[in-house]
N, CA, C, O and CB atoms as a CASP TS submission, in Angstrom:
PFRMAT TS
TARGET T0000
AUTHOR 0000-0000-0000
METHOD Language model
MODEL 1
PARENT N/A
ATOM      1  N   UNK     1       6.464  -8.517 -37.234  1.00  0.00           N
ATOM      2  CA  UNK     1       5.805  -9.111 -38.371  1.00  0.00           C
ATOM      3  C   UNK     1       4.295  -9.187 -38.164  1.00  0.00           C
ATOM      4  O   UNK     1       3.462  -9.199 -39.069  1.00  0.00           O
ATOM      5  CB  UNK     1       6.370 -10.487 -38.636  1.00  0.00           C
ATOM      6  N   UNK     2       4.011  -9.244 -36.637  1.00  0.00           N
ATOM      7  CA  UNK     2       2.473  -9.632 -36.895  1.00  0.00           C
ATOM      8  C   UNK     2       1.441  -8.167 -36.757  1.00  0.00           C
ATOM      9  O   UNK     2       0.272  -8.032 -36.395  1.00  0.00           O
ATOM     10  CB  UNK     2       1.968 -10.922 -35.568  1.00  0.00           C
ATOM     11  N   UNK     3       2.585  -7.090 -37.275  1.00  0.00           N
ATOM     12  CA  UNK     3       1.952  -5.871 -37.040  1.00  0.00           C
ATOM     13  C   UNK     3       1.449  -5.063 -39.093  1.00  0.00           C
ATOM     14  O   UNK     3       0.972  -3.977 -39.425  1.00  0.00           O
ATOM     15  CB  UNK     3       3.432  -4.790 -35.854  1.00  0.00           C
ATOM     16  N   UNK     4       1.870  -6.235 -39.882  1.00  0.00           N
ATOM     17  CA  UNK     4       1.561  -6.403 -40.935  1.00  0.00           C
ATOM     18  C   UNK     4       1.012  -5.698 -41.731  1.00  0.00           C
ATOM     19  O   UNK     4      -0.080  -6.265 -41.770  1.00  0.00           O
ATOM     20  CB  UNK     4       1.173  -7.073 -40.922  1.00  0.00           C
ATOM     21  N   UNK     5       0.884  -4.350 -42.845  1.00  0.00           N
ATOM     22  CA  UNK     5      -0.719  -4.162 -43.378  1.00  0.00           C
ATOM     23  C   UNK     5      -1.345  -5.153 -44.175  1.00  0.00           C
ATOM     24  O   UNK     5      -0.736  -6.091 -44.690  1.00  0.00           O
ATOM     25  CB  UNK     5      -0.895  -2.969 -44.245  1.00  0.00           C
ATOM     26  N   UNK     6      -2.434  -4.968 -44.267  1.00  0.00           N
ATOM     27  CA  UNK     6      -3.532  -5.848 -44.544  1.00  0.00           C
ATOM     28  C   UNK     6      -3.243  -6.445 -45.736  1.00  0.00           C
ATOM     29  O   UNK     6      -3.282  -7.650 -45.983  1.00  0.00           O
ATOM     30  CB  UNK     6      -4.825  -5.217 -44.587  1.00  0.00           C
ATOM     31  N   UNK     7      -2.871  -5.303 -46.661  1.00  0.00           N
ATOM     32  CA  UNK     7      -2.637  -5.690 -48.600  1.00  0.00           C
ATOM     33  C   UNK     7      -1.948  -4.561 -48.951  1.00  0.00           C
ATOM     34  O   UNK     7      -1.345  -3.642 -48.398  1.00  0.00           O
ATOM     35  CB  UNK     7      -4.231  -5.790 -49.821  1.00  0.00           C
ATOM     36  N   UNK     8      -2.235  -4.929 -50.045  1.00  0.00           N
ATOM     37  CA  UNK     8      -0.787  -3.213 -50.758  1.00  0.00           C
ATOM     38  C   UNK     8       0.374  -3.331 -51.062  1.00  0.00           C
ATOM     39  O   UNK     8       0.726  -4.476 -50.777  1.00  0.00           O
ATOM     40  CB  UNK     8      -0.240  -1.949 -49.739  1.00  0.00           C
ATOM     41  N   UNK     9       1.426  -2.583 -51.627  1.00  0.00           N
ATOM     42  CA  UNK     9       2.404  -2.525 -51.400  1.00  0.00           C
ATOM     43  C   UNK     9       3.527  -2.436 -50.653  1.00  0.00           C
ATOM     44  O   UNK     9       4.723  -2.624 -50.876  1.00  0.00           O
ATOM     45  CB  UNK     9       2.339  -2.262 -51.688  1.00  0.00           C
ATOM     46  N   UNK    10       2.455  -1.890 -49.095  1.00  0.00           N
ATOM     47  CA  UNK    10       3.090  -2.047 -47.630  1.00  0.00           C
ATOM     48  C   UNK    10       3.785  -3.053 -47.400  1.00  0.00           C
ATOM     49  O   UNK    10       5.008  -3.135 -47.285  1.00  0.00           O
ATOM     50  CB  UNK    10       2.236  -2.101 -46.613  1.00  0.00           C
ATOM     51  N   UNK    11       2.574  -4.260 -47.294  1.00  0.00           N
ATOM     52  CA  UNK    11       2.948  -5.480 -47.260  1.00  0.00           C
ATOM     53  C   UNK    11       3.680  -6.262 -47.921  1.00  0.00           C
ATOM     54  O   UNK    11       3.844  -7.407 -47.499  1.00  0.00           O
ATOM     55  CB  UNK    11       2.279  -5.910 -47.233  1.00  0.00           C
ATOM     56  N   UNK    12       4.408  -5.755 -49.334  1.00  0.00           N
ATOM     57  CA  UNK    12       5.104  -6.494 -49.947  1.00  0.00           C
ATOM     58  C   UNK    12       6.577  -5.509 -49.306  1.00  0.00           C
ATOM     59  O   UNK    12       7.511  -6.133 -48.803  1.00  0.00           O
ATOM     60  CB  UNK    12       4.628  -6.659 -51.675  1.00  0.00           C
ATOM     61  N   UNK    13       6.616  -4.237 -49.385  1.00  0.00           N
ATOM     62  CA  UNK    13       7.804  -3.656 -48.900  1.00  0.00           C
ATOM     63  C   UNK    13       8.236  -4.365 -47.721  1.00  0.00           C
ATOM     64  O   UNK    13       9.275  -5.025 -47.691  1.00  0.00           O
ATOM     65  CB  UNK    13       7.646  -2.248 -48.625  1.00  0.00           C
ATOM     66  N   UNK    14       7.261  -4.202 -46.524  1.00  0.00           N
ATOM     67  CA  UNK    14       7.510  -5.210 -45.398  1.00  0.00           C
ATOM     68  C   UNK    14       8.166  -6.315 -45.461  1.00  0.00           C
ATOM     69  O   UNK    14       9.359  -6.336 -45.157  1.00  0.00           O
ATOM     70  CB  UNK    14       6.536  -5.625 -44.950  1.00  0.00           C
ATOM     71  N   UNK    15       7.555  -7.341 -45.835  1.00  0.00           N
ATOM     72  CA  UNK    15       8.199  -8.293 -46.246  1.00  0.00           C
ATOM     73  C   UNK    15       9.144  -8.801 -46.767  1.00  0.00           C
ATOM     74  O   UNK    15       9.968  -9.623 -46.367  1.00  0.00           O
ATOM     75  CB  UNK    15       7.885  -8.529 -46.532  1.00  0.00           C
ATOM     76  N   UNK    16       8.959  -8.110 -47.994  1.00  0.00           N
ATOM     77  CA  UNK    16      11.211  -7.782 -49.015  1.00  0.00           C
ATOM     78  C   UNK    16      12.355  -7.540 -47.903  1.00  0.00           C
ATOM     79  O   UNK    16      13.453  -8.094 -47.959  1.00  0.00           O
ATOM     80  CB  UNK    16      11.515  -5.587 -50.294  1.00  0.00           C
ATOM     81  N   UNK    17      11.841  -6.367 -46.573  1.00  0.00           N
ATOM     82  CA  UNK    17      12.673  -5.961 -46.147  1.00  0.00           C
ATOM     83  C   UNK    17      13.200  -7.122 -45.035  1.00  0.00           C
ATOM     84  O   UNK    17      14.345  -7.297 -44.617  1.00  0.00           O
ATOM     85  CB  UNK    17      12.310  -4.693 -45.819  1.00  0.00           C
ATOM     86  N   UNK    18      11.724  -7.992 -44.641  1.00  0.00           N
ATOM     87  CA  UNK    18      12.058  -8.776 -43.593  1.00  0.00           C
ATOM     88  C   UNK    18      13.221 -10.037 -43.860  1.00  0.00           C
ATOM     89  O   UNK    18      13.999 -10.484 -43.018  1.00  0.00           O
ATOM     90  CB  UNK    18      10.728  -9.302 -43.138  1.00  0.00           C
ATOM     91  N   UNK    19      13.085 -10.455 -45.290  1.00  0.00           N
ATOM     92  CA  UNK    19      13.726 -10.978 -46.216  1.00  0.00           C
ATOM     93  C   UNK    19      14.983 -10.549 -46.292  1.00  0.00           C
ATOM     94  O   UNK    19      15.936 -11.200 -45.866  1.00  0.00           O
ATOM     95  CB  UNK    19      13.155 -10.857 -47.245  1.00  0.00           C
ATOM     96  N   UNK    20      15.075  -9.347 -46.878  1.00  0.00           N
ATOM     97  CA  UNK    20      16.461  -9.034 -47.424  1.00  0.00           C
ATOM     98  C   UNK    20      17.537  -9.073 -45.559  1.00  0.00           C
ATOM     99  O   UNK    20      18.760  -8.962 -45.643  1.00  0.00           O
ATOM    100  CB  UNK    20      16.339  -6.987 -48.514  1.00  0.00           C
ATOM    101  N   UNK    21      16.987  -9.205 -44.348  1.00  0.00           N
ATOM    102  CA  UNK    21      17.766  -9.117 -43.211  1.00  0.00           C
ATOM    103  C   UNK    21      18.033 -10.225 -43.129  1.00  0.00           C
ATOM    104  O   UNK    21      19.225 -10.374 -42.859  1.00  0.00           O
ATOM    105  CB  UNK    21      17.326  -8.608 -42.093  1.00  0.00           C
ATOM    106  N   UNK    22      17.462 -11.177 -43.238  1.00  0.00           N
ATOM    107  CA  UNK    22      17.971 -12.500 -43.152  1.00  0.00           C
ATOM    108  C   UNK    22      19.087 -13.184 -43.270  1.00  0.00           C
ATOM    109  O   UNK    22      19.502 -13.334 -44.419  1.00  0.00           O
ATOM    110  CB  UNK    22      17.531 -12.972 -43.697  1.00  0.00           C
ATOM    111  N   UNK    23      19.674 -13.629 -42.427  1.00  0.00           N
ATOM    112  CA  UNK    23      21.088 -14.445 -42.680  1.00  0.00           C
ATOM    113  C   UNK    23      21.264 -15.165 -43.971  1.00  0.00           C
ATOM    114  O   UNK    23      20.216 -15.031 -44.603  1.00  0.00           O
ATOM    115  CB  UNK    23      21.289 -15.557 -41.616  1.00  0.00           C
ATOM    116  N   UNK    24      22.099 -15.847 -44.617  1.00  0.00           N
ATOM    117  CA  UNK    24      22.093 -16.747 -46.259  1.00  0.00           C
ATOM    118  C   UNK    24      21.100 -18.295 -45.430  1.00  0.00           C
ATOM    119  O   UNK    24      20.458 -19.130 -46.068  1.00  0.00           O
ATOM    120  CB  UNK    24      24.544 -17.375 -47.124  1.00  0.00           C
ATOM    121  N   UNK    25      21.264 -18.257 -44.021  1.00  0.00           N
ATOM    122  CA  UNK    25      21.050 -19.537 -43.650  1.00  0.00           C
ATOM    123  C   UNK    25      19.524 -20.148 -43.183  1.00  0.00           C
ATOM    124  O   UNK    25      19.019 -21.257 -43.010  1.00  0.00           O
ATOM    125  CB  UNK    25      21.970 -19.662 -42.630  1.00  0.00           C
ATOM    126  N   UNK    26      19.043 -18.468 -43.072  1.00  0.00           N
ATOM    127  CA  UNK    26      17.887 -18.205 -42.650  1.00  0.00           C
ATOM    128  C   UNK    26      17.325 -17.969 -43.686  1.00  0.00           C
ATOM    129  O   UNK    26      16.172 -18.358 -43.866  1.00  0.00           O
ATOM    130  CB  UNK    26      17.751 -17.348 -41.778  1.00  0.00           C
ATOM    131  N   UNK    27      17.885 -17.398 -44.450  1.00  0.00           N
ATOM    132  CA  UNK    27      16.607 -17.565 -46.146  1.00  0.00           C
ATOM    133  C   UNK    27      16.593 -18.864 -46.511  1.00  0.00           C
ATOM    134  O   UNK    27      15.628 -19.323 -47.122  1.00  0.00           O
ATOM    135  CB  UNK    27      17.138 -16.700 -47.879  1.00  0.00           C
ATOM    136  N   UNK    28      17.493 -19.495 -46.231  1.00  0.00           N
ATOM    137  CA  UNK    28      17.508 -20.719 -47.371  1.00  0.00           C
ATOM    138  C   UNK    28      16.656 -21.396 -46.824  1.00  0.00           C
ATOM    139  O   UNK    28      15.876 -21.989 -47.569  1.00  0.00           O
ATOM    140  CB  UNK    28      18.817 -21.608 -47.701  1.00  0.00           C
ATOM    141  N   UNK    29      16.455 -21.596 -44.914  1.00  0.00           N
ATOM    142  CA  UNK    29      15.721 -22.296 -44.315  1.00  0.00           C
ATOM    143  C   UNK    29      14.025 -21.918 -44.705  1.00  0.00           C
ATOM    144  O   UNK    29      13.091 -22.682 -44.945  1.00  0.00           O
ATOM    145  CB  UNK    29      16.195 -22.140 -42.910  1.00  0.00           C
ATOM    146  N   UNK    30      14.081 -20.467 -44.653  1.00  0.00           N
ATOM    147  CA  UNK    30      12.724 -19.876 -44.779  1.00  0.00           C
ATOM    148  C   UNK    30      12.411 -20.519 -46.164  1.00  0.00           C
ATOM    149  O   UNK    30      11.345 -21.108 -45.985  1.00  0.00           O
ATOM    150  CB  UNK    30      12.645 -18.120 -44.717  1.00  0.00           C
ATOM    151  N   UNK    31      12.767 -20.685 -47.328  1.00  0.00           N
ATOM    152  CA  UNK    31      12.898 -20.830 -48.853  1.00  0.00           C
ATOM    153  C   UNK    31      12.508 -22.864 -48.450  1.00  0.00           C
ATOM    154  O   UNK    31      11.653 -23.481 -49.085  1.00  0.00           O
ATOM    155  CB  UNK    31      15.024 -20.127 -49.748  1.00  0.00           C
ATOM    156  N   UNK    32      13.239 -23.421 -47.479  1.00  0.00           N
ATOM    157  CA  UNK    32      12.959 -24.664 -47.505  1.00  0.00           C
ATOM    158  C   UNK    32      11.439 -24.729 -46.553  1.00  0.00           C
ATOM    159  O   UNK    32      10.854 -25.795 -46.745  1.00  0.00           O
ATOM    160  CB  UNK    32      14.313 -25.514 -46.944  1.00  0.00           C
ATOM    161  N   UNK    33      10.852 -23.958 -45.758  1.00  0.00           N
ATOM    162  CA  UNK    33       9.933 -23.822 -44.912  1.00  0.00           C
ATOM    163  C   UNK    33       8.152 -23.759 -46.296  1.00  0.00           C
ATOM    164  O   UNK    33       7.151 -24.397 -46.622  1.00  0.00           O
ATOM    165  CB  UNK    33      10.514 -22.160 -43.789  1.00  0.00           C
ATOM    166  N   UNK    34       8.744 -22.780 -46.509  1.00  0.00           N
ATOM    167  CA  UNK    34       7.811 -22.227 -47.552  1.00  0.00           C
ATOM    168  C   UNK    34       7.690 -23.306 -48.682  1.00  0.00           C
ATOM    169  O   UNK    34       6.508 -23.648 -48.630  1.00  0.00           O
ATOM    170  CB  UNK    34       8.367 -20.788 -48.159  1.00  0.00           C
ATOM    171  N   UNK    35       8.231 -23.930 -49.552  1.00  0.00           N
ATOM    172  CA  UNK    35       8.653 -25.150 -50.325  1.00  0.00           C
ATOM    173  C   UNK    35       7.781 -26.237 -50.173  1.00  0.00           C
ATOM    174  O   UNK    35       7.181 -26.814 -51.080  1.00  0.00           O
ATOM    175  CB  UNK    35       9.962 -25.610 -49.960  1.00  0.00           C
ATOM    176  N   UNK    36       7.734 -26.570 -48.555  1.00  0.00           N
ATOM    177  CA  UNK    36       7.139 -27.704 -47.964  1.00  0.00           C
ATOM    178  C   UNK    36       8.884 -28.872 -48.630  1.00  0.00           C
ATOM    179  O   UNK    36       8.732 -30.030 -49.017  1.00  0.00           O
ATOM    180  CB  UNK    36       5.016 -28.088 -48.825  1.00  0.00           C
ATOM    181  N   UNK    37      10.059 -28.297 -48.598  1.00  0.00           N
ATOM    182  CA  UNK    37      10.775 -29.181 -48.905  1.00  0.00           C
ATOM    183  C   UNK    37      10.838 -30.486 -47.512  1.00  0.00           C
ATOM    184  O   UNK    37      10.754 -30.373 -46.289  1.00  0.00           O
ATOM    185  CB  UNK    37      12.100 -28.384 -49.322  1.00  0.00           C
ATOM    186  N   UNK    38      11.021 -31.662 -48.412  1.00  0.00           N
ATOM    187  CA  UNK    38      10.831 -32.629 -47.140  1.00  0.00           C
ATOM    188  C   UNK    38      12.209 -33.269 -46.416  1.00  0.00           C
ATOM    189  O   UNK    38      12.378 -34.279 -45.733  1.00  0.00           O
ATOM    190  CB  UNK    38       9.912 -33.935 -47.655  1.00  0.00           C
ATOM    191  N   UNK    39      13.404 -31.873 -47.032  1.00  0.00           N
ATOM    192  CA  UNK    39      14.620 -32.049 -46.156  1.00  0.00           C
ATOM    193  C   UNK    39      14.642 -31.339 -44.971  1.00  0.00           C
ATOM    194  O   UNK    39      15.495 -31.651 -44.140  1.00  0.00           O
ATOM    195  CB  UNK    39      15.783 -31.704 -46.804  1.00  0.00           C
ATOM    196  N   UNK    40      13.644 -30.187 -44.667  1.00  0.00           N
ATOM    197  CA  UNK    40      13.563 -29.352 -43.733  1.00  0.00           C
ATOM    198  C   UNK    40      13.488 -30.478 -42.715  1.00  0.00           C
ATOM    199  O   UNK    40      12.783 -31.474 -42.877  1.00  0.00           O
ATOM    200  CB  UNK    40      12.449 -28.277 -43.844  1.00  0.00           C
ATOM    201  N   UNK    41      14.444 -30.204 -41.398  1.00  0.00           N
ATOM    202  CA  UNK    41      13.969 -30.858 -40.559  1.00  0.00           C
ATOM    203  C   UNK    41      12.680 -30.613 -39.759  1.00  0.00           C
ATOM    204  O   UNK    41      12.258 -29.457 -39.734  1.00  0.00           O
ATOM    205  CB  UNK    41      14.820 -30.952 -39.956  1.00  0.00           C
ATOM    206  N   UNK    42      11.759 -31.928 -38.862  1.00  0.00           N
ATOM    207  CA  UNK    42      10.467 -31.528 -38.820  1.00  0.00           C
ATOM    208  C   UNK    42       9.988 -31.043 -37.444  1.00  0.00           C
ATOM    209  O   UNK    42       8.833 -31.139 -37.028  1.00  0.00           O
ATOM    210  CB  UNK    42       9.683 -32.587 -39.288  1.00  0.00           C
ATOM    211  N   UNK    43      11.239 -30.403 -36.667  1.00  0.00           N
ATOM    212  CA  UNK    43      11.660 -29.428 -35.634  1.00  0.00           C
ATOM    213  C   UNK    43      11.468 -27.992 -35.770  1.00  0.00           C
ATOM    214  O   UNK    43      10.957 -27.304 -34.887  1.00  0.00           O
ATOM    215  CB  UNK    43      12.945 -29.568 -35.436  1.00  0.00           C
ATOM    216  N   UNK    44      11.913 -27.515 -36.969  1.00  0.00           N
ATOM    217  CA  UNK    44      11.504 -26.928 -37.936  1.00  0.00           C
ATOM    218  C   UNK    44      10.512 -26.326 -38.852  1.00  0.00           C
ATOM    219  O   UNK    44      10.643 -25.250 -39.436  1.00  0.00           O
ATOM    220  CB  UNK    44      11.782 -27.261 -38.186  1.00  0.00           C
ATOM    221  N   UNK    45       9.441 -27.189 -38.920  1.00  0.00           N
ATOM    222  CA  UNK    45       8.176 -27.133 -39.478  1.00  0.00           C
ATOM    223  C   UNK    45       7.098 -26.607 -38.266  1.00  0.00           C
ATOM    224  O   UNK    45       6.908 -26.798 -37.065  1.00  0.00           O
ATOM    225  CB  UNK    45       7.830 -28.629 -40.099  1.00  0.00           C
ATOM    226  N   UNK    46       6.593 -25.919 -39.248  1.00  0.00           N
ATOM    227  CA  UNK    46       5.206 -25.549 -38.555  1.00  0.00           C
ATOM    228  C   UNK    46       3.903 -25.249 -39.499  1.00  0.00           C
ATOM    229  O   UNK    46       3.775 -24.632 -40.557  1.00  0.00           O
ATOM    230  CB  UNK    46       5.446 -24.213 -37.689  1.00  0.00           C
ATOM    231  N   UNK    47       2.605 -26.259 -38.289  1.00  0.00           N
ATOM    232  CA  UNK    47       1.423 -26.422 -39.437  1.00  0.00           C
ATOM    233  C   UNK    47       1.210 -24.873 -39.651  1.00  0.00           C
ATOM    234  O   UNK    47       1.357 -23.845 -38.991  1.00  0.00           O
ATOM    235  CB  UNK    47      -0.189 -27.346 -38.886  1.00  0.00           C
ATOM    236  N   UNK    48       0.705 -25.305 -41.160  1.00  0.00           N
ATOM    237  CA  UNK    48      -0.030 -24.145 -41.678  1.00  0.00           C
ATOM    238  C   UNK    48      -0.944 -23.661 -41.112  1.00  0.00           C
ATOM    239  O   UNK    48      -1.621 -24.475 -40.483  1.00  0.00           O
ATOM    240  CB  UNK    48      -0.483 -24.265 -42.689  1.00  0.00           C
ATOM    241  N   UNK    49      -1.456 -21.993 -41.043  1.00  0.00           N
ATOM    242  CA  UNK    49      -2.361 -21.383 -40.214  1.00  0.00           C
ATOM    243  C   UNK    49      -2.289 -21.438 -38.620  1.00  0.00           C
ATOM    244  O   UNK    49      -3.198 -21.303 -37.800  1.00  0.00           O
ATOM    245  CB  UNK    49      -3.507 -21.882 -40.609  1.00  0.00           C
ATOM    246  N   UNK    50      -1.022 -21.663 -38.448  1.00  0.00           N
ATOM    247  CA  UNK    50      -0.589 -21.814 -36.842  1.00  0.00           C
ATOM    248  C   UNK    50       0.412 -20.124 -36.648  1.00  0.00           C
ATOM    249  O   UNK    50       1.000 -19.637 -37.614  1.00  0.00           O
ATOM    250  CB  UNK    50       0.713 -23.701 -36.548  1.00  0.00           C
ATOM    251  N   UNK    51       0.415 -19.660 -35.662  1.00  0.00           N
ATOM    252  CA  UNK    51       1.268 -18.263 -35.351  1.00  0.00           C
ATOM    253  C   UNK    51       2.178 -18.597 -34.149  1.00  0.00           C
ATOM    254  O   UNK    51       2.934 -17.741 -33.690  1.00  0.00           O
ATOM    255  CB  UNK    51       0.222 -16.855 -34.918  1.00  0.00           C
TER
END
């Protein structure tokens, strides 16, 4: 992932694909990550702009 292109459509193909591998349990988590939902546990969380 952190081999990324910059912008484009690369980067959205990339991404769809990194997505579409995902377990049902691992999207949903990623989907609660992204959200900022405040059921995510906070084990779980990571600050923004952190790698």
């Amino acid at each position: 992932m952190h081999s990324l292109p910059e912008g484009g459509s690369d980067r959205q193909a990339v991404l769809a694909r990194f997505v579409s591998e995902l377990s049902e349990h691992d999207e949903h988590l990623l989907h609660q990550l992204l959200s900022g939902d405040p059921d995510t546990p906070p084990e779980s969380r990571r600050p923004r702009g952190k790698r």
